[in-house]
MDAnalysis code that builds the backbone (N, CA, C; Angstrom):
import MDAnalysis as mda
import numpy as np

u = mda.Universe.empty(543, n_residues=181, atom_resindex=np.repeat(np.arange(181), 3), trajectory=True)
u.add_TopologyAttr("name", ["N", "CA", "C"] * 181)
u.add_TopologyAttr("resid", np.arange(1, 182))
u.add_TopologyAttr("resname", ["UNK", "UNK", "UNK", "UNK", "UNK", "UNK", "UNK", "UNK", "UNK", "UNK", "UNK", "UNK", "UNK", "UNK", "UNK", "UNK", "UNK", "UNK", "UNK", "UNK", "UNK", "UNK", "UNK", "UNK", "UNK", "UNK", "UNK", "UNK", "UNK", "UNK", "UNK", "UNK", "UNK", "UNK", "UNK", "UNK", "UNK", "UNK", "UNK", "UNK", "UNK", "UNK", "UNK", "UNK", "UNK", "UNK", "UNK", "UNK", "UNK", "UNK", "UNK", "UNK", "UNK", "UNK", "UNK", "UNK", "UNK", "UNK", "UNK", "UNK", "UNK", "UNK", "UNK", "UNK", "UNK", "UNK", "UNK", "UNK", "UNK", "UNK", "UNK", "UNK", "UNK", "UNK", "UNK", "UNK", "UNK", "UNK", "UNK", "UNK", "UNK", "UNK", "UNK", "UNK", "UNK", "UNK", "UNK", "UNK", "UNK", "UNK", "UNK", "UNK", "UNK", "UNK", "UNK", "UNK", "UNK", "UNK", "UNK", "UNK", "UNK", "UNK", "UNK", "UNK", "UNK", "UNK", "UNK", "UNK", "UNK", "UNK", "UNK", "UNK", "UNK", "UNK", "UNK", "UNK", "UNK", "UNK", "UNK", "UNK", "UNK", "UNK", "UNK", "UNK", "UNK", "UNK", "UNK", "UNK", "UNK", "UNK", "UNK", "UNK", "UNK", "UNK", "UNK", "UNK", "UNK", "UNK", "UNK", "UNK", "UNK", "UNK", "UNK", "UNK", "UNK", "UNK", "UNK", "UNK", "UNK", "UNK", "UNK", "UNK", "UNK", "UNK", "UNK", "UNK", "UNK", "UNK", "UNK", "UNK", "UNK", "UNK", "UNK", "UNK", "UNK", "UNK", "UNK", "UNK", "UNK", "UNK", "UNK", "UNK", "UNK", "UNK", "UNK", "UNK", "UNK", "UNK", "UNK", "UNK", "UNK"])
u.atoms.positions = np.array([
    [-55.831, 25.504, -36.703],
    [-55.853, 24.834, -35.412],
    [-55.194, 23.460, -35.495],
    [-55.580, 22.700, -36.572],
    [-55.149, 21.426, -36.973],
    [-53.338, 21.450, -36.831],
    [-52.897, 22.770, -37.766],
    [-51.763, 22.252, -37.688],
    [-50.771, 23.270, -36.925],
    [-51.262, 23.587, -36.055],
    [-50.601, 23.961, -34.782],
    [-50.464, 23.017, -33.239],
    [-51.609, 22.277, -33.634],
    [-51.804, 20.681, -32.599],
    [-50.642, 19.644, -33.047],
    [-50.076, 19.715, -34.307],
    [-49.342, 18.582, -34.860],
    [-48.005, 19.292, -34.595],
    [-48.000, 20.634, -35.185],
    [-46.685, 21.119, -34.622],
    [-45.746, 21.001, -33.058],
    [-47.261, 21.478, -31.858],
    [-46.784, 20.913, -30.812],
    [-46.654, 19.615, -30.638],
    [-47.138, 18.378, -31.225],
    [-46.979, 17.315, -30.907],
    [-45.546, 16.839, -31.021],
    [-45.007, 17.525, -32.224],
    [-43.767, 16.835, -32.668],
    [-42.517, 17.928, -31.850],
    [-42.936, 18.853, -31.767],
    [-42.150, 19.590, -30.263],
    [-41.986, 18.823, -28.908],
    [-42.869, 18.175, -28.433],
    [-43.372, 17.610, -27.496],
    [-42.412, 15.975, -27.523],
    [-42.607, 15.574, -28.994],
    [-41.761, 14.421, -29.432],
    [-40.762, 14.621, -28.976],
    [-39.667, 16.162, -29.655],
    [-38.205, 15.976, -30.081],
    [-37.846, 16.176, -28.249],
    [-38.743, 16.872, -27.746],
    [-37.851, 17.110, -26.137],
    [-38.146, 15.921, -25.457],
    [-38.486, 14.948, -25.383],
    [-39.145, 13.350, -24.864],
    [-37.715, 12.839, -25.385],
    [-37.567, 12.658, -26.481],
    [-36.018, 12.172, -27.177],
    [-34.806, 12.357, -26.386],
    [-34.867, 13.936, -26.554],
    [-33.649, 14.703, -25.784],
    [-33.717, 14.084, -24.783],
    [-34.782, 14.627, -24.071],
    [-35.122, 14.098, -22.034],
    [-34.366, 12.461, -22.485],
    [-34.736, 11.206, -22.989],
    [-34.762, 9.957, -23.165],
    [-33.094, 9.936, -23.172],
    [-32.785, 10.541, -23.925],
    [-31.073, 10.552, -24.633],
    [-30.082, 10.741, -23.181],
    [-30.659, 12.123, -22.821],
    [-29.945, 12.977, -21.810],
    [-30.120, 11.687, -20.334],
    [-31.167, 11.233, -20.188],
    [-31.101, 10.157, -19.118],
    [-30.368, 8.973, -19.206],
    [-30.045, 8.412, -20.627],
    [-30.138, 7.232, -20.079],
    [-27.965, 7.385, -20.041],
    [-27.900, 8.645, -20.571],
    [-25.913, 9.042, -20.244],
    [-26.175, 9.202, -18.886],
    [-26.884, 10.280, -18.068],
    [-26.926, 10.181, -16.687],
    [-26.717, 9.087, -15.915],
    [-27.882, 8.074, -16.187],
    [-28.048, 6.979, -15.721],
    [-26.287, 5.968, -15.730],
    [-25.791, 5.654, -17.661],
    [-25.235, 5.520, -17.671],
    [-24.038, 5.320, -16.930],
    [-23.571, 7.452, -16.609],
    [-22.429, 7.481, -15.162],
    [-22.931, 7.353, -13.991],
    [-23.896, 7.339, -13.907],
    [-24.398, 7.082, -12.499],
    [-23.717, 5.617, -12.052],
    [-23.810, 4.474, -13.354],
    [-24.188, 3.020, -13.151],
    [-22.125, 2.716, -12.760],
    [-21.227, 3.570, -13.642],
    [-19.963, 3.456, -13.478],
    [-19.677, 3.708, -12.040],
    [-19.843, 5.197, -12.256],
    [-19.808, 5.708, -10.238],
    [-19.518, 4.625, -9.567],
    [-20.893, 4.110, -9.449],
    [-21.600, 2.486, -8.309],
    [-19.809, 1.850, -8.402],
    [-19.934, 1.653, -10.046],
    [-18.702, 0.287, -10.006],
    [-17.465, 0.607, -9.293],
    [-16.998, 2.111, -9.485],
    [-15.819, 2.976, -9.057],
    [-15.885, 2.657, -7.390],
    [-16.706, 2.779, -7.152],
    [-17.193, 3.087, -5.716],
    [-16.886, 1.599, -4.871],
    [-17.430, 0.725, -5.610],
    [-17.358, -0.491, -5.405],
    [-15.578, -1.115, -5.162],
    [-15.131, -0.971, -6.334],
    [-13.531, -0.882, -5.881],
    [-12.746, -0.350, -5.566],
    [-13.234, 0.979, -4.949],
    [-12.711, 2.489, -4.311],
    [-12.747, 1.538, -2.595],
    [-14.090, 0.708, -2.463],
    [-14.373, 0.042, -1.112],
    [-13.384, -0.729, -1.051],
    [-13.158, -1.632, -1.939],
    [-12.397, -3.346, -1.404],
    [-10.885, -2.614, -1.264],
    [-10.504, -1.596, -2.007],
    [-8.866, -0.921, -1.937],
    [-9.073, 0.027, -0.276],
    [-10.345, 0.277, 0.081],
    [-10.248, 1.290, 1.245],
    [-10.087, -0.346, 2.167],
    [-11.027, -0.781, 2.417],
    [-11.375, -1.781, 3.440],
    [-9.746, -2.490, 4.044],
    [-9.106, -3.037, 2.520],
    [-8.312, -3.653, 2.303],
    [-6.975, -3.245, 3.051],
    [-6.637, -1.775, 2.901],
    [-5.834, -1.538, 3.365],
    [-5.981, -0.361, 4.921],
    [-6.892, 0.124, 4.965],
    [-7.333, -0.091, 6.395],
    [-6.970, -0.994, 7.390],
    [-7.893, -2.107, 7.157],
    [-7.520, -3.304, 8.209],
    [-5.645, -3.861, 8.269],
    [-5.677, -3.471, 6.535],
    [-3.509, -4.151, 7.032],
    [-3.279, -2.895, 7.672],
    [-3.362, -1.619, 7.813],
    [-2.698, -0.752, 8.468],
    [-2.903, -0.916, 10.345],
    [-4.392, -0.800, 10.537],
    [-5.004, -1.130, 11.844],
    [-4.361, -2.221, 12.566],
    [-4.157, -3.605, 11.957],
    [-3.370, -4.657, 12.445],
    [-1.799, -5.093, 12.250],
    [-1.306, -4.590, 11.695],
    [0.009, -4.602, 11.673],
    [1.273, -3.123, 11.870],
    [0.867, -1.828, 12.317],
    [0.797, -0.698, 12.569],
    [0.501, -0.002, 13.768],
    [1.335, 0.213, 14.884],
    [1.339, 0.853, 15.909],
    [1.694, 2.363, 15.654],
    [0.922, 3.095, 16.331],
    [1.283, 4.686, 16.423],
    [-0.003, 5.285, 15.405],
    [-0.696, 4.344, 14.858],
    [-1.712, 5.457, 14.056],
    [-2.635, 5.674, 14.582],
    [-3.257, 7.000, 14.847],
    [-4.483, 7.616, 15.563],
    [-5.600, 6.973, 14.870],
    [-5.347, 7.607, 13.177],
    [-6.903, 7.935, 12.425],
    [-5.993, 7.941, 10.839],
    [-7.398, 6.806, 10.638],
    [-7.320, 6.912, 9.098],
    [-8.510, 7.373, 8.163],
    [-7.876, 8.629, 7.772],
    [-9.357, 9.241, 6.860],
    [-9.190, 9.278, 5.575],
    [-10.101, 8.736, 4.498],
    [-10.233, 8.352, 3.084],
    [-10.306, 10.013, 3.122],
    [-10.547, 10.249, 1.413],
    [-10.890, 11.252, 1.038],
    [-11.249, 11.365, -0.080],
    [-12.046, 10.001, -0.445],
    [-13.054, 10.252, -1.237],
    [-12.655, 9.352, -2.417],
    [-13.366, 9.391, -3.476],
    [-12.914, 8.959, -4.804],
    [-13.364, 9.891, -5.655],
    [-11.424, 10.023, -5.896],
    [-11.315, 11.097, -7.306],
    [-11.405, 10.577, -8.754],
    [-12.285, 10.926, -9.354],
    [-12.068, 10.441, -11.218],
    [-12.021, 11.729, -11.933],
    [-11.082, 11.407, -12.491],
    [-10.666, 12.410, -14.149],
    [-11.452, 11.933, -15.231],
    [-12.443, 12.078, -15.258],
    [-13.457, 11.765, -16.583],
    [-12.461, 12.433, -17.463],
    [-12.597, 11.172, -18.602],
    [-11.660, 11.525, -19.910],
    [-12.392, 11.280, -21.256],
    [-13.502, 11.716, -21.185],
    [-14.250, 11.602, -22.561],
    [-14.366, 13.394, -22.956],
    [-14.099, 12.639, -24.116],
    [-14.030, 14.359, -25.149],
    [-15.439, 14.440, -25.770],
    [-15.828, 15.663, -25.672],
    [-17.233, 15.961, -26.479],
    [-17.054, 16.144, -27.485],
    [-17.773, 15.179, -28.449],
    [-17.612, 15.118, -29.449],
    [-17.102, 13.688, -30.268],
    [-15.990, 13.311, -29.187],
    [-15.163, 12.326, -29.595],
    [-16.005, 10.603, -28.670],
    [-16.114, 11.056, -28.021],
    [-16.445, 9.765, -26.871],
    [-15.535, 9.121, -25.830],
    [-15.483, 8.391, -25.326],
    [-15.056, 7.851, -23.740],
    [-13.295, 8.026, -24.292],
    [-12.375, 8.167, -23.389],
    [-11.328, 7.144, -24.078],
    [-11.054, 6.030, -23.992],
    [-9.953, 5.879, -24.939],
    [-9.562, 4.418, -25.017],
    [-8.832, 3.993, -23.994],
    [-8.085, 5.097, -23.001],
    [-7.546, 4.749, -22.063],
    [-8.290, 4.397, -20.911],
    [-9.674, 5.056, -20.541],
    [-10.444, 4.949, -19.680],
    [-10.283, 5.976, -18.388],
    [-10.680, 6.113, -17.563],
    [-10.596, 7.588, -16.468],
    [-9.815, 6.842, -15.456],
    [-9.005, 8.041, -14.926],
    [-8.607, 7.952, -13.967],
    [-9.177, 8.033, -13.284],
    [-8.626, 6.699, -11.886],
    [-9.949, 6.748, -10.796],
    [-8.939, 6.577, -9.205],
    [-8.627, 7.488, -8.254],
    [-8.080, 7.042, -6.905],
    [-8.623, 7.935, -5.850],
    [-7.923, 7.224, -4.858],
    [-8.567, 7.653, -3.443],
    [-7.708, 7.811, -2.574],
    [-7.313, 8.656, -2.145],
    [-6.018, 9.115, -0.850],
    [-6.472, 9.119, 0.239],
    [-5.540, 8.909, 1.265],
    [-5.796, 8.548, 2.849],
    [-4.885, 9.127, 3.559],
    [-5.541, 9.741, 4.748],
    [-4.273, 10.298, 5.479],
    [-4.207, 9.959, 6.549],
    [-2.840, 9.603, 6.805],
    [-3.032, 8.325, 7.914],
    [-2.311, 9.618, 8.890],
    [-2.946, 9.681, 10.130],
    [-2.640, 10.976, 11.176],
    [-1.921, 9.854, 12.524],
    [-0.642, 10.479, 12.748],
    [0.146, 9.756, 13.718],
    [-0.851, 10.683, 15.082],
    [-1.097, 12.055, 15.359],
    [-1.915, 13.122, 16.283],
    [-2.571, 13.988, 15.544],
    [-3.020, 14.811, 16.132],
    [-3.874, 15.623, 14.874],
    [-3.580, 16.757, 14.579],
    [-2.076, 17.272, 14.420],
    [-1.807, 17.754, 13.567],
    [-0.871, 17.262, 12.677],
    [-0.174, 15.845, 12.744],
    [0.781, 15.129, 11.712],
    [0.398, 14.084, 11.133],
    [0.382, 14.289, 10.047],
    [-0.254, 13.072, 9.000],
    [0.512, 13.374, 7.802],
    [0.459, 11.887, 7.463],
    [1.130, 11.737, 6.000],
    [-0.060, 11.510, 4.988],
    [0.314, 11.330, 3.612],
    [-1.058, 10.866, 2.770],
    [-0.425, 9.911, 1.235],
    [-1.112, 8.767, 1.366],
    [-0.510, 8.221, 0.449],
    [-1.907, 7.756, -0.652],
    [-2.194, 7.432, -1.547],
    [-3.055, 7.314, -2.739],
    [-2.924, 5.989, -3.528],
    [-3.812, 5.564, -3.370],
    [-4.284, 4.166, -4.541],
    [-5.351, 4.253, -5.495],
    [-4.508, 3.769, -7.075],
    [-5.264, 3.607, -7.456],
    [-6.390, 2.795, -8.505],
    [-7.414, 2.996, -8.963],
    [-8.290, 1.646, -9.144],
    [-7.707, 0.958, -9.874],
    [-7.085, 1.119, -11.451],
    [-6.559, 0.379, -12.405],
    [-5.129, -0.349, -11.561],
    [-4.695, 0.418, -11.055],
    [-3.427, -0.598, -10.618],
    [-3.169, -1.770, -9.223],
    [-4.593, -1.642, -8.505],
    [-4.920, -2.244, -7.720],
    [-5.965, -2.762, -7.830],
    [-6.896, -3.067, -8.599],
    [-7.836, -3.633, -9.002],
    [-8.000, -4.042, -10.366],
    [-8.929, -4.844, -10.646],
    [-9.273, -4.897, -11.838],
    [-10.522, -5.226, -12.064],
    [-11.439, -4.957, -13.435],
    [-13.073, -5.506, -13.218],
    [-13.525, -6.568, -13.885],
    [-13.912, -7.752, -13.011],
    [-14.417, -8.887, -13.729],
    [-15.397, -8.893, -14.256],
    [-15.533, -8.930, -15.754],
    [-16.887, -8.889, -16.454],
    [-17.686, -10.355, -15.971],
    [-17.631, -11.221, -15.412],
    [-17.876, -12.320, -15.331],
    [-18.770, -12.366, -14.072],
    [-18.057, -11.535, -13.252],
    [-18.556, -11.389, -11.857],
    [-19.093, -9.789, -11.709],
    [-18.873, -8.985, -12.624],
    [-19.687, -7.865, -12.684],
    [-19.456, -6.878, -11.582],
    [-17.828, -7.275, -11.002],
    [-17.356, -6.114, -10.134],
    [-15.747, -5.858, -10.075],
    [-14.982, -5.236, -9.249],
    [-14.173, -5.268, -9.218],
    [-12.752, -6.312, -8.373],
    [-12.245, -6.947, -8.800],
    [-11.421, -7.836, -7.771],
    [-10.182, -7.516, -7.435],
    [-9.612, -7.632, -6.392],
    [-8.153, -7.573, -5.967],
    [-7.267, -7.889, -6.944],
    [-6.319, -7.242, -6.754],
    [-4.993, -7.908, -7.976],
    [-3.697, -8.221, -6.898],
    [-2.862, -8.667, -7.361],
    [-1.345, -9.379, -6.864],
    [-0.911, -8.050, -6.157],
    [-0.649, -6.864, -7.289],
    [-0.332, -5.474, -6.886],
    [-0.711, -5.355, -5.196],
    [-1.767, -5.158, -4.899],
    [-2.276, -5.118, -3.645],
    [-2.226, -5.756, -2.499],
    [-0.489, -5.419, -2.213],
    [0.152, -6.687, -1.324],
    [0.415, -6.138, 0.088],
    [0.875, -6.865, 0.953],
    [1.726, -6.191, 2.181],
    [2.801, -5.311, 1.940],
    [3.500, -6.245, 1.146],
    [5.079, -5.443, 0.751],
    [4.360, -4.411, -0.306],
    [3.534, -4.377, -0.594],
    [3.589, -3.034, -1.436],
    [3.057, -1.796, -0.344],
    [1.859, -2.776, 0.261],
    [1.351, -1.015, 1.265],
    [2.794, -0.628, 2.094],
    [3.038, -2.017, 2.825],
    [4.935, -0.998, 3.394],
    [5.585, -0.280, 3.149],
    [5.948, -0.678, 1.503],
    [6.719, 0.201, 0.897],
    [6.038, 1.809, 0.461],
    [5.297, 1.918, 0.195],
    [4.195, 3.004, -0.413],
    [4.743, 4.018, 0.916],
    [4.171, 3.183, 2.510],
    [4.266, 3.587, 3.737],
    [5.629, 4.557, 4.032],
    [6.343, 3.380, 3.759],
    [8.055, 4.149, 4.062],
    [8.379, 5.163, 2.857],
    [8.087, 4.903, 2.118],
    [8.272, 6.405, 1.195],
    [7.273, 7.688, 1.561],
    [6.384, 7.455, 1.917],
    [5.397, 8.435, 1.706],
    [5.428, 9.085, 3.404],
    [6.240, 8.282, 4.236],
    [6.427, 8.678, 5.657],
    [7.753, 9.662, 5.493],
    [8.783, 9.001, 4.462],
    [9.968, 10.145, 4.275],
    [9.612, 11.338, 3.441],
    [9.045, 11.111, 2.448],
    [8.514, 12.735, 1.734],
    [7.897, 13.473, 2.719],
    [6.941, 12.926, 3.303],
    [6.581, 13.755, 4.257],
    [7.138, 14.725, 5.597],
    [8.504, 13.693, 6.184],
    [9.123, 14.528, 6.924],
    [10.327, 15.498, 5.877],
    [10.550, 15.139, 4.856],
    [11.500, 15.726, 3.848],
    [10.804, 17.262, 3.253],
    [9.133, 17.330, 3.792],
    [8.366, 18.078, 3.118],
    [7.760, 18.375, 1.634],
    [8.472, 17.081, 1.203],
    [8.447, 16.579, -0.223],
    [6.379, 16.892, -0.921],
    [5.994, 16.397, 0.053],
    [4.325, 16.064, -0.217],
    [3.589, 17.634, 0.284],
    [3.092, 17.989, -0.641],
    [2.437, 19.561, -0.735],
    [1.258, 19.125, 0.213],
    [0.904, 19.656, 1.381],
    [0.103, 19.439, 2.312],
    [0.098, 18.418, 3.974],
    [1.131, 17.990, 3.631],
    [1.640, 16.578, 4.538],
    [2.089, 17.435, 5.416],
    [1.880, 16.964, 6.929],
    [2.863, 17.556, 7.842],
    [3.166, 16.562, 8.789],
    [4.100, 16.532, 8.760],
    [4.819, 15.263, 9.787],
    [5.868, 15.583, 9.926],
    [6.411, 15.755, 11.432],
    [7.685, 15.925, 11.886],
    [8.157, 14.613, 12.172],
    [9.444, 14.959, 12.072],
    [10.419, 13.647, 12.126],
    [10.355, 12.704, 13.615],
    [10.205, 13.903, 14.611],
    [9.751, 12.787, 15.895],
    [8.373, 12.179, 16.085],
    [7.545, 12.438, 15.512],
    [6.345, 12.115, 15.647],
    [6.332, 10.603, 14.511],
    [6.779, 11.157, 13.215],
    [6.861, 9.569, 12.300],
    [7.725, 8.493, 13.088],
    [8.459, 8.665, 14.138],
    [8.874, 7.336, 14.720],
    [7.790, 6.819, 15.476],
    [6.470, 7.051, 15.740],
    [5.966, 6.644, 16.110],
    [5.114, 5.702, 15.392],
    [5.214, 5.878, 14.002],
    [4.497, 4.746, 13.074],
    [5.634, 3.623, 12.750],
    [5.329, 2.757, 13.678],
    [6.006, 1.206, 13.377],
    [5.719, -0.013, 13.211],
    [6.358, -0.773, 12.556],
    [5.728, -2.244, 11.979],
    [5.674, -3.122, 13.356],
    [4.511, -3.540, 13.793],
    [4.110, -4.401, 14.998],
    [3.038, -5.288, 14.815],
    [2.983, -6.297, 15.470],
    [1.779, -7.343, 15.601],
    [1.207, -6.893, 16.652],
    [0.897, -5.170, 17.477],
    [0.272, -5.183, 18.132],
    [-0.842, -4.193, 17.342],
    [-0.382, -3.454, 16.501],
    [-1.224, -2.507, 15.309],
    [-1.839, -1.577, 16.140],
    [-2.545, -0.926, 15.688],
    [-3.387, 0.278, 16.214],
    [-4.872, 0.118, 16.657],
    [-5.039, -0.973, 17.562],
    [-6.813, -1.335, 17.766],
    [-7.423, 0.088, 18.035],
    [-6.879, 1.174, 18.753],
    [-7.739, 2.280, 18.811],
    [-7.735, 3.511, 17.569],
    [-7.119, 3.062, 16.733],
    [-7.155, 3.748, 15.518],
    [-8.786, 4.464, 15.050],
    [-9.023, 5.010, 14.718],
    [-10.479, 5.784, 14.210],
    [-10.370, 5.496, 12.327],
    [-10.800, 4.507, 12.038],
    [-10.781, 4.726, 10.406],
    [-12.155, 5.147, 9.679],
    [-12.028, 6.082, 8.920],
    [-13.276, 7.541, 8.379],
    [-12.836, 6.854, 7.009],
    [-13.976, 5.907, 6.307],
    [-14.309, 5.694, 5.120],
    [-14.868, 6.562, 4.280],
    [-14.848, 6.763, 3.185],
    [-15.417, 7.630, 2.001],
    [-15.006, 7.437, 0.645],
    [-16.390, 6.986, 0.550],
    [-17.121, 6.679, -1.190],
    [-17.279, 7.518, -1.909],
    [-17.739, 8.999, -1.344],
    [-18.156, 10.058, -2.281],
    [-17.368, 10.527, -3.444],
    [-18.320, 10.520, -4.788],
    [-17.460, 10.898, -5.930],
    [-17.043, 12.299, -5.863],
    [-15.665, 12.409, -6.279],
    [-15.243, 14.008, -6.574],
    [-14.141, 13.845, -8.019],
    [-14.640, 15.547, -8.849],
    [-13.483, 15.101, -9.869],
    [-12.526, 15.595, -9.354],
    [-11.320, 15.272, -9.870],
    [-10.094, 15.377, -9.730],
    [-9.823, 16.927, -10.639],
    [-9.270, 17.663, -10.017],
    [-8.785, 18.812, -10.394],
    [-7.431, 19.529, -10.655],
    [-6.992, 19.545, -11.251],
    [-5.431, 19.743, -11.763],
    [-4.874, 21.077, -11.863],
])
């Protein structure tokens, strides 16, 4: 009896461990997520509002989420490169033509250990969302972009103005998804 009580005890031990181990990696990505999420926001917010105010002809701008490529090997651990982390938007001139262009965290952000989040970088300019804009408006009527549909008369309707799009509809989204290849 004695030592069937000690046997379960130390059964009882090793899965408390496991359980302990297995949580605190959960916890762990859970705690990254947050951070991802966090500068998945200031890159959505950010370029939202420059599109909304300087951008006539856009209906609706819908996020679509934040994608990460977790890049840790089992066995090996995290990499050294760190995961890929972005978030695409499809900016809809009506609702059936939209283009979609993608930002992402490392090259538009960066994370201040100091301040314990993520901050804007230089990258994350006017002249860069423009440019991103005008390319990603011609692939799209070129059919270049696998899913994009935008006809060529309808993209003249997205133009650079100081009157922008006040009735625009912009659809934020945080939710994590992996990225699938």
């Amino acid at each position: 009896m004695e030592k069937g009580k000690w046997w379960l005890i130390g059964l009882a031990t090793i899965v408390l461990i496991i359980l302990g181990i297995g949580g605190k990696q959960y916890m762990d990505k859970k705690a990254i997520e947050k951070d991802y999420q966090q500068g998945i926001d200031l890159i959505q917010k950010y370029v939202s509002n420059y599109l909304v105010e300087n951008y006539e002809g856009i209906e609706k701008i819908e996020w679509q989420g934040v994608g990460v490529e977790w890049r840790n090997a089992k066995g090996y651990g995290p990499s050294l490169l760190g995961n890929y982390v972005d978030s695409d938007v499809r900016i809809y001139v009506s609702e059936d033509n939209y283009f979609t262009m993608s930002f992402t965290l490392n090259y538009n952000t960066e994370y201040d250990d100091k301040l314990e989040k993520y901050i804007q970088l230089d990258y994350l300019r006017p002249q860069k969302i423009d440019s991103i804009l005008v390319l990603e408006v011609e692939n799209a009527t070129k059919g270049l972009n696998i899913g994009d549909k935008l006809e060529i008369s309808e993209s003249k309707k997205i133009k650079k103005s100081s009157e922008g799009s006040s009735n625009a509809k912009v659809i934020s989204n945080l939710e994590i998804h992996e990225l699938v290849y």
